[in-house]
Backbone as ProteinMPNN parsed JSONL, in Angstrom:
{"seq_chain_A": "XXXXXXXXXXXXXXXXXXXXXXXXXXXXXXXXXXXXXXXXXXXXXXXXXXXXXXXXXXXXXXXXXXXXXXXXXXXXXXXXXXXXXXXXXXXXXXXXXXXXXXXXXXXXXXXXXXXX", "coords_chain_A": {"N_chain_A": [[-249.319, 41.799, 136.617], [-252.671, 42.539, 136.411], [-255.087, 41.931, 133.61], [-256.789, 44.469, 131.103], [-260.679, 44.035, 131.085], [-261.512, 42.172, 128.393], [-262.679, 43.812, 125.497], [-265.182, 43.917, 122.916], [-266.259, 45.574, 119.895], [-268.699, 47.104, 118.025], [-270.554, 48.054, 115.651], [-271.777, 50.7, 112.32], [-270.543, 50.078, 110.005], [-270.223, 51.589, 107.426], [-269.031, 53.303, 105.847], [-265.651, 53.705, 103.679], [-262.984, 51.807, 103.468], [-260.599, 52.747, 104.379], [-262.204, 55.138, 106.037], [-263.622, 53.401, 107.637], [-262.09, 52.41, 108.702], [-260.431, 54.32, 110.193], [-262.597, 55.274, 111.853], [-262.644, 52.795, 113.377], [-260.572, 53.183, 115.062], [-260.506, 55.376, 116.31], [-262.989, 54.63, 118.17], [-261.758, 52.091, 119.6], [-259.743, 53.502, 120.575], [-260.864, 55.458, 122.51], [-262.583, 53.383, 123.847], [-260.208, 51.853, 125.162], [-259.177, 54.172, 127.105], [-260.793, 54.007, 128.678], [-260.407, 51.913, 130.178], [-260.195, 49.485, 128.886], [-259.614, 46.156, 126.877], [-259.394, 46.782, 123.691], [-261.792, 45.074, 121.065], [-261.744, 45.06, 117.358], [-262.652, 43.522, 115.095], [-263.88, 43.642, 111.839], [-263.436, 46.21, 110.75], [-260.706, 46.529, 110.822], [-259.221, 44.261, 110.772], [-260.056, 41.803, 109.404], [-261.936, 41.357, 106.438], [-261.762, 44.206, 104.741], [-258.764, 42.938, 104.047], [-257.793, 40.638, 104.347], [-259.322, 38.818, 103.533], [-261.517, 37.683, 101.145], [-264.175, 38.967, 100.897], [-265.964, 38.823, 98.827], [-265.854, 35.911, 98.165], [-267.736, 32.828, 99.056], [-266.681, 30.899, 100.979], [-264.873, 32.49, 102.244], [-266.007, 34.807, 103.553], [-267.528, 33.861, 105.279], [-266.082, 32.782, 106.839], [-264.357, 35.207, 107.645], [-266.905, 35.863, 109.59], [-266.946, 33.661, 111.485], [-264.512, 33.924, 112.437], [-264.947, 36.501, 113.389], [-266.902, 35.86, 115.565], [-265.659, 34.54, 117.18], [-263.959, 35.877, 118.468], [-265.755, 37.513, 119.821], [-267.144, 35.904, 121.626], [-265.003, 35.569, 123.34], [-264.821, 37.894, 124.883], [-265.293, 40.445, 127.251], [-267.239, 41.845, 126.995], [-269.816, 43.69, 125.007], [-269.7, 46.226, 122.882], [-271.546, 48.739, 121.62], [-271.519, 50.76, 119.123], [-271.738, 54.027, 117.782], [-274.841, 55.818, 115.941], [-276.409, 54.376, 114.213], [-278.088, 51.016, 113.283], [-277.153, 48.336, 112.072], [-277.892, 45.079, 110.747], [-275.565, 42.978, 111.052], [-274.739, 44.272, 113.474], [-277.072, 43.754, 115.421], [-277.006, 41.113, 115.164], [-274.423, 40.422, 116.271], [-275.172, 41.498, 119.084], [-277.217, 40.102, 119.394], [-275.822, 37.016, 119.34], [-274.158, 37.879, 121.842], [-276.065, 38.225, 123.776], [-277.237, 35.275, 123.383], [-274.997, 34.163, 124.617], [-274.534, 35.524, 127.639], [-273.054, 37.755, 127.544], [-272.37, 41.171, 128.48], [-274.041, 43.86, 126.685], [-273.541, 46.933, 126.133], [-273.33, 50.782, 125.336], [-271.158, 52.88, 123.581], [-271.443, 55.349, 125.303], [-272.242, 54.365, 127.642], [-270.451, 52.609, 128.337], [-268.805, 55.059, 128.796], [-269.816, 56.632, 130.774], [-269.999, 54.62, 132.719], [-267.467, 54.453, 133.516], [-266.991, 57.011, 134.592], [-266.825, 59.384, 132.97], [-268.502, 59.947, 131.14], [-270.746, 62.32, 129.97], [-273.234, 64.333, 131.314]], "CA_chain_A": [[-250.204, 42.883, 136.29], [-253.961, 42.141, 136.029], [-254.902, 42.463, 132.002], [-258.352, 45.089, 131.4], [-261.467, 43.054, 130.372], [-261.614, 42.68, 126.227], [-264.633, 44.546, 125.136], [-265.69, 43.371, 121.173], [-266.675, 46.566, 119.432], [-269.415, 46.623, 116.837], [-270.865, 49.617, 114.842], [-272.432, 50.044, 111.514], [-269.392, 50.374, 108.982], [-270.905, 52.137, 106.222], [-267.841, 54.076, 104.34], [-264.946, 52.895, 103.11], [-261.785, 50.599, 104.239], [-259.423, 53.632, 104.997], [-262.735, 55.536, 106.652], [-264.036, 52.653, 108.101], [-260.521, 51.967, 109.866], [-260.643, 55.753, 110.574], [-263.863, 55.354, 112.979], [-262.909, 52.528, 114.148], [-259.342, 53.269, 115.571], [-261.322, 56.338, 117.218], [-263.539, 53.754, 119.163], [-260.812, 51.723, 120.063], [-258.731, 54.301, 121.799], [-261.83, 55.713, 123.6], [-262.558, 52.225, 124.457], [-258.793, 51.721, 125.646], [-259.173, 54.868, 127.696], [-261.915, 54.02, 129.51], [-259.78, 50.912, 130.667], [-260.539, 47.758, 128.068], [-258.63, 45.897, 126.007], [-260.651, 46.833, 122.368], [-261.236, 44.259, 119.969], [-262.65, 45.336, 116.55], [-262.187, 42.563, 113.728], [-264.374, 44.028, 111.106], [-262.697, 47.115, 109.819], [-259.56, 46.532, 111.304], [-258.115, 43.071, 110.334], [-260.791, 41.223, 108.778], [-262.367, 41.826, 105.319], [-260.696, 43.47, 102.662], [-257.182, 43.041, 103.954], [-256.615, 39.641, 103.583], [-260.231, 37.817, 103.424], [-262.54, 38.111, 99.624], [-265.622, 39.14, 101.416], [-266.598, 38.168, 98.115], [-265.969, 34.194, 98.088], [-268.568, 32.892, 100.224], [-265.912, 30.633, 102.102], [-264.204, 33.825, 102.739], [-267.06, 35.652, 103.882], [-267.905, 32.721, 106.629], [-264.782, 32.065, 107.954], [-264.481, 36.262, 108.558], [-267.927, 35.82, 110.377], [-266.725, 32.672, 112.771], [-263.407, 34.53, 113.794], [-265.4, 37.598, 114.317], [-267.803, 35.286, 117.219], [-264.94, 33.622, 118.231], [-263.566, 36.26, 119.26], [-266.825, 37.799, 120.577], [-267.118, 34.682, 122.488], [-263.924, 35.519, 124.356], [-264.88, 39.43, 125.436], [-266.257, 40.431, 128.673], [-268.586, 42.871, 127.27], [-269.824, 44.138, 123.757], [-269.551, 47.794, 123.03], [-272.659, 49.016, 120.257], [-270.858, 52.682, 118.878], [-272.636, 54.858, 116.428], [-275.853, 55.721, 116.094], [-276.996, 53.713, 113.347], [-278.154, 50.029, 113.419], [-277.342, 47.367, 110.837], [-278.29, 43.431, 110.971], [-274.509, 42.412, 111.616], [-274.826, 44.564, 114.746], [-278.018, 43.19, 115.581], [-276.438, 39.612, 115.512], [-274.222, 40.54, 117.903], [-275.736, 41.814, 120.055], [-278.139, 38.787, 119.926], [-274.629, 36.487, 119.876], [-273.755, 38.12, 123.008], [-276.895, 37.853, 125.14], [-276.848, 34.219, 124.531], [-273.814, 33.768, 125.255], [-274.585, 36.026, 128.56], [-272.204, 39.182, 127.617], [-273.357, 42.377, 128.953], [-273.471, 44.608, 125.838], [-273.759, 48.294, 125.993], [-273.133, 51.775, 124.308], [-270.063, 53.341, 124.129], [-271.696, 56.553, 126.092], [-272.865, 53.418, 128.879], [-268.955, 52.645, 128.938], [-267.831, 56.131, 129.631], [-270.547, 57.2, 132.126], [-269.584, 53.762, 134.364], [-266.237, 54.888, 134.645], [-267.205, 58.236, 135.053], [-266.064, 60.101, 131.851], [-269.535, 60.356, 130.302], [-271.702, 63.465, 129.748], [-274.071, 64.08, 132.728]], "C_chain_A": [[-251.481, 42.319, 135.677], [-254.503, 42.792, 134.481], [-256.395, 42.983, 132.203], [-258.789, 43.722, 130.598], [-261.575, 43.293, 128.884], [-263.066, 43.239, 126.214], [-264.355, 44.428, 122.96], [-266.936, 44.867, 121.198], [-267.719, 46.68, 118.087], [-270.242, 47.811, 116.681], [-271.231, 49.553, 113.336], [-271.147, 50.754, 110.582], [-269.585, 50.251, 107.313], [-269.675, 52.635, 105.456], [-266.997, 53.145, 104.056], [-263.993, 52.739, 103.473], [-261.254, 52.266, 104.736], [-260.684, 54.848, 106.185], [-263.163, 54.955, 107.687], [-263.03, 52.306, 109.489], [-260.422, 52.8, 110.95], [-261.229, 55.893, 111.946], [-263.264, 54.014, 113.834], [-261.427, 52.662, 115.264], [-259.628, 54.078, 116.51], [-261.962, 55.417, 118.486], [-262.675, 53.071, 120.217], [-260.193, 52.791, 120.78], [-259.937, 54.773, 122.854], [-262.456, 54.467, 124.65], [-261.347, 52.252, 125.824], [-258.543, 52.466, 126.837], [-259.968, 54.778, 128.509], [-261.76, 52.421, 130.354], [-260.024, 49.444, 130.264], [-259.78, 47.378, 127.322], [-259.713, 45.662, 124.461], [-260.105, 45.56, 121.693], [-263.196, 45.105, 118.708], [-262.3, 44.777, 115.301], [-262.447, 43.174, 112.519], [-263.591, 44.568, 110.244], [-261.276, 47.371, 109.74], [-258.737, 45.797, 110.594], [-258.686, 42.478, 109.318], [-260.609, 41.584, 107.226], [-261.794, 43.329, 105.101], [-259.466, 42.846, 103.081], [-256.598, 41.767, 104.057], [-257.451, 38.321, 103.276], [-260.345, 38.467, 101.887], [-263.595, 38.381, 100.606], [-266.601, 38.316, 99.748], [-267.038, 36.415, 97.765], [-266.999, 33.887, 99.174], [-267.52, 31.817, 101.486], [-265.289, 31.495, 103.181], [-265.022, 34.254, 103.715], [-267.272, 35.041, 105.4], [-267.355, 32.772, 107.171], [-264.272, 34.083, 108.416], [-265.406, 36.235, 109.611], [-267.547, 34.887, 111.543], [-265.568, 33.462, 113.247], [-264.017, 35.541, 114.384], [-265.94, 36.739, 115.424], [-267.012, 35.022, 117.615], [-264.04, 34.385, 118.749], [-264.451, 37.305, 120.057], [-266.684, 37.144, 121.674], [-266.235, 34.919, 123.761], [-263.68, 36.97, 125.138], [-265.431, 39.096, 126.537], [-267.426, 41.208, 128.217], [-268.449, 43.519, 125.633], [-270.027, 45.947, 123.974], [-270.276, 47.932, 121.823], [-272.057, 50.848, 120.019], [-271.668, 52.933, 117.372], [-273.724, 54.839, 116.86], [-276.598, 55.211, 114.848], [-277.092, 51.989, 113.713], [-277.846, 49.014, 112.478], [-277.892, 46.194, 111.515], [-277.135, 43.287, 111.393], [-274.25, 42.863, 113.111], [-275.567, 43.722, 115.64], [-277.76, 41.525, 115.876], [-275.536, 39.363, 116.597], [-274.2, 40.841, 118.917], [-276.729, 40.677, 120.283], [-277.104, 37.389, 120.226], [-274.194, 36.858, 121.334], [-275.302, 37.878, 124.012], [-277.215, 36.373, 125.161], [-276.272, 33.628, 124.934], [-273.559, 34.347, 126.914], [-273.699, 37.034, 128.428], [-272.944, 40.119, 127.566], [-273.141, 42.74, 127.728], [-274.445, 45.824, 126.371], [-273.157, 49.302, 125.235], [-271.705, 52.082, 124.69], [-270.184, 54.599, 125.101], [-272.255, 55.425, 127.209], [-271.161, 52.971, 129.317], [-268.099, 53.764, 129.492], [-268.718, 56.701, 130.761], [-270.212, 55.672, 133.539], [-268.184, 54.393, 134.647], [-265.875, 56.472, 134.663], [-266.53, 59.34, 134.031], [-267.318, 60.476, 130.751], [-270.724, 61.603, 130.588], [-273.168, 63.226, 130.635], [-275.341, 65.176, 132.097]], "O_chain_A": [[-251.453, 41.712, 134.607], [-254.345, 43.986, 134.225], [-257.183, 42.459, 132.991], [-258.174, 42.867, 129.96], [-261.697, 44.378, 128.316], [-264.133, 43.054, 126.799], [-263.512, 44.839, 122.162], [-267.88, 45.152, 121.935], [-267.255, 46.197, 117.054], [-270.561, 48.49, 117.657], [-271.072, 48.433, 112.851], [-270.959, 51.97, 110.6], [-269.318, 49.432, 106.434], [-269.489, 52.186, 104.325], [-267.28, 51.948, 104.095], [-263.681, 53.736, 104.124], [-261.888, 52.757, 105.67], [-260.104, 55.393, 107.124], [-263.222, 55.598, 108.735], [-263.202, 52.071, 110.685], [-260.348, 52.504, 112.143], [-260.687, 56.408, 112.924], [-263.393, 54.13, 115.053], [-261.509, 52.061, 116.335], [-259.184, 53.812, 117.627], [-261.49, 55.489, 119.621], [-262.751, 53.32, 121.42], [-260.355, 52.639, 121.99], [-259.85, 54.392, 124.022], [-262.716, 54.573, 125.849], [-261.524, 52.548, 127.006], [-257.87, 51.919, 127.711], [-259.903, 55.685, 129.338], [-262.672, 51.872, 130.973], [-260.056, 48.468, 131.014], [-259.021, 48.244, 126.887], [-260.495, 44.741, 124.22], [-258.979, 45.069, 121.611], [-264.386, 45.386, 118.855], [-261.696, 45.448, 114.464], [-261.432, 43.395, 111.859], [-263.073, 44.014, 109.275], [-260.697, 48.118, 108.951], [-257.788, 46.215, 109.93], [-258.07, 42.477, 108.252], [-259.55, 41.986, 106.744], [-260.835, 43.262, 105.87], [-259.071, 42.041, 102.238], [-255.392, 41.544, 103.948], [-256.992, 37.227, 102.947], [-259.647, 39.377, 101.438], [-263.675, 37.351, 101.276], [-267.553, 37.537, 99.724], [-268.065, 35.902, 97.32], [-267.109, 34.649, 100.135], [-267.645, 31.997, 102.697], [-265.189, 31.367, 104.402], [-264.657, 34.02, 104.867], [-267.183, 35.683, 106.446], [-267.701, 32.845, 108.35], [-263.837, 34.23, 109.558], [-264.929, 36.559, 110.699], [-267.832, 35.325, 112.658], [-265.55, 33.723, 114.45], [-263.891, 35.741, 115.592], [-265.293, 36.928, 116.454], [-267.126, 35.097, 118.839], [-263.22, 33.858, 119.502], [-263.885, 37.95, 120.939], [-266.165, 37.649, 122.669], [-266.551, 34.602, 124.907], [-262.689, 37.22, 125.823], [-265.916, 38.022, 126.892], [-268.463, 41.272, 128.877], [-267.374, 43.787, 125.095], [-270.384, 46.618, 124.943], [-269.811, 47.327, 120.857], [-272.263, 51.827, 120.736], [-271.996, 52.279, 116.382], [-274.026, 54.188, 117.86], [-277.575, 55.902, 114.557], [-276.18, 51.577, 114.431], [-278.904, 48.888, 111.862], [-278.31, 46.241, 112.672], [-277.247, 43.456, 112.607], [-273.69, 42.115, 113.912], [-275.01, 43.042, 116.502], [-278.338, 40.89, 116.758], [-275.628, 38.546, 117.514], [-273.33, 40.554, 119.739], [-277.005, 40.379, 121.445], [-277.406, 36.674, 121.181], [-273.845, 35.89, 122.009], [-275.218, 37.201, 125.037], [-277.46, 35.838, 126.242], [-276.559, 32.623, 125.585], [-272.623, 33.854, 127.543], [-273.404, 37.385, 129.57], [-273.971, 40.188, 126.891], [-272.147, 42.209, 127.231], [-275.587, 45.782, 126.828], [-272.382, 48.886, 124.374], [-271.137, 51.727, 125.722], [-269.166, 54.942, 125.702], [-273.068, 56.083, 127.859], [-270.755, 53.024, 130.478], [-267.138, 53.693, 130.258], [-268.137, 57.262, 131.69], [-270.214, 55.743, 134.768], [-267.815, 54.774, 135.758], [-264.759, 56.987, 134.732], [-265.687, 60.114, 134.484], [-267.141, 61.149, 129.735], [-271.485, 61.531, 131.553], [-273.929, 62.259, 130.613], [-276.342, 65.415, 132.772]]}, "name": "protein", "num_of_chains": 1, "seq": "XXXXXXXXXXXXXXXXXXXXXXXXXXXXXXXXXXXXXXXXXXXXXXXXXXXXXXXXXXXXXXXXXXXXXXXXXXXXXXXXXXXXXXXXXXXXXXXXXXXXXXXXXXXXXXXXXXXX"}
C-alpha cells in the first residue's frame, strides 16, 4: 500500500499549549482528509512537553528536529490567517530546499474539497 505524501504544517501558534494543540489537531485531520500524512511538531510534540523552550540548547535542538523533519515532507501547508517569523522561515526553509508550500484552502481546492 502506497503511503500519502507528508505535508509539514505551520501556522502562527499564538494561545496556549492545550489551545494551541486544539488548532492544531483540527489542521491535521483536515490535512489527513484531504489525503496527507500531517506532520505538526510545534504544538504537538515539541516545546512544552518535553523540550525548556526556555534553555537555549533546548530551544535549538526543537528548531533542528522541526527542519529535519520539514526536510523530509513533500509539501508545506501555511494554515491560519496570521503570519509570524517562524512561519516565514519555513516557508523560506522550504523553497530552498524546493518544497512546494501552500495554504490549507490551496490543499483542499486541488483535491477538490475547497470553496469555489
Amino acid at each position: 500500500m502506497k503511503r500519502p505524501p507528508l505535508a509539514y504544517i505551520t501556522a502562527a501558534w499564538l494561545g496556549g499549549d492545550s489551545e494551541n494543540a486544539e488548532l492544531a489537531a483540527q489542521y491535521c485531520r483536515t490535512v489527513y482528509e484531504a489525503g496527507f500524512s500531517p506532520i505538526c511538531p510545534p504544538p504537538l510534540y515539541l516545546p512544552p512537553l518535553f523540550l525548556n523552550d526556555a534553555v537555549p540548547e533546548e530551544h535549538k535542538s526543537g528548531i533542528d528536529m522541526s527542519r529535519d523533519l520539514l526536510r523530509r515532507s513533500h509539501v508545506l501547508v501555511v494554515c491560519g490567517h496570521s503570519m509570524t517569523e517562524a512561519m516565514k522561515n519555513d516557508i523560506a526553509v522550504a523553497q530552498r530546499l524546493g518544497i512546494t508550500a501552500t495554504t490549507l484552502e490551496g490543499i483542499l481546492t486541488v483535491k477538490g474539497q475547497g470553496r469555489r
